[in-house]
C-alpha positions in Angstrom: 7.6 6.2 12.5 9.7 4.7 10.0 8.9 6.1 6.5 8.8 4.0 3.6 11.1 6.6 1.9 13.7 5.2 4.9 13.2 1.6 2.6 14.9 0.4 -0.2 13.0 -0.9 -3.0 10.1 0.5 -2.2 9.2 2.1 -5.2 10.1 -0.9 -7.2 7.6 -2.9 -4.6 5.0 -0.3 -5.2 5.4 -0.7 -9.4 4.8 -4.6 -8.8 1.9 -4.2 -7.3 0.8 -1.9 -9.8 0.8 -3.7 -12.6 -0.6 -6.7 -10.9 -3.8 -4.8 -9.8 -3.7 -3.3 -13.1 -3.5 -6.9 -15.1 -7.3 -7.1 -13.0 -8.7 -4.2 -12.4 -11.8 -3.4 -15.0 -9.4 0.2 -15.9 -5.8 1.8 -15.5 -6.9 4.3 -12.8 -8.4 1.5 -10.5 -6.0 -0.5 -11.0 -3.7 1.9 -9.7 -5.8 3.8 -6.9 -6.2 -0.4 -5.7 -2.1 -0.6 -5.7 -1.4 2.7 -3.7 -4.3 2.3 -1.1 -2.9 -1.6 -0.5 0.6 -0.6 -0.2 -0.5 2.3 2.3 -2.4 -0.1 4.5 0.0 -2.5 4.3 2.7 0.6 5.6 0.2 1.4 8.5 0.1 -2.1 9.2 4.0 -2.6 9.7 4.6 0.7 11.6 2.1 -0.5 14.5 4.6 -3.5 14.9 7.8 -1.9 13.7 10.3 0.6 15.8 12.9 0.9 13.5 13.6 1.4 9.4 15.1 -2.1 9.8 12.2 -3.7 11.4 10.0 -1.8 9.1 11.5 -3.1 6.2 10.9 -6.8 7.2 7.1 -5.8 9.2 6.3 -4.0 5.4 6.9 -7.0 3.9 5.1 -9.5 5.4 2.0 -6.7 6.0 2.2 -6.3 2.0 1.3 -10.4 1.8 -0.9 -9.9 5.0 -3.7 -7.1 3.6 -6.7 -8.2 2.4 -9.9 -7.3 1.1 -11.1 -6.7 4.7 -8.2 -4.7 5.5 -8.3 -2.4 2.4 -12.1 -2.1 3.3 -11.3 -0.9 7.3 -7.9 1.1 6.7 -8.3 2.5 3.3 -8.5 5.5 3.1 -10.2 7.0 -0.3 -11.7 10.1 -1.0 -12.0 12.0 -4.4 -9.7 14.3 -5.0 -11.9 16.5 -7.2 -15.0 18.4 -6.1 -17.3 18.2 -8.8 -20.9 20.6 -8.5 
């Protein structure tokens, strides 16, 4: 698999997206929770079409414009964090 840490500019890609979801998201944590899980469905997207970091790099960057609501909804994967009682 190609990491994204293999990727250049992919934290600067990630802080985009970031403050786009959090310009629309109704609070900061959603907002950013909404960025991460789009930019790690987007990543699982390119590495089932990618082989190496350089075809990763382009595959990542069209799967970032590809993902949708419908493909956050069927790849995301969420789950608290925090067990509350």
């Amino acid at each position: 698999m190609a990491a994204p840490s293999c990727v250049a500019a992919t934290g600067c890609s990630l802080g985009a997206l970031a403050a786009a979801y959090a310009g629309i998201a109704p609070d900061p944590l959603t907002g950013l929770v909404a960025a991460h899980t789009h930019f790690a469905v987007a990543a699982e997207l390119a590495e089932a079409i990618a082989s190496r970091p350089g075809s990763f790099a382009a595959a990542f960057i069209d799967a970032l414009d590809a993902v949708n609501e419908a493909s956050i909804r069927g790849r995301g994967k969420i789950e608290s964090a925090i067990k509350l009682s």
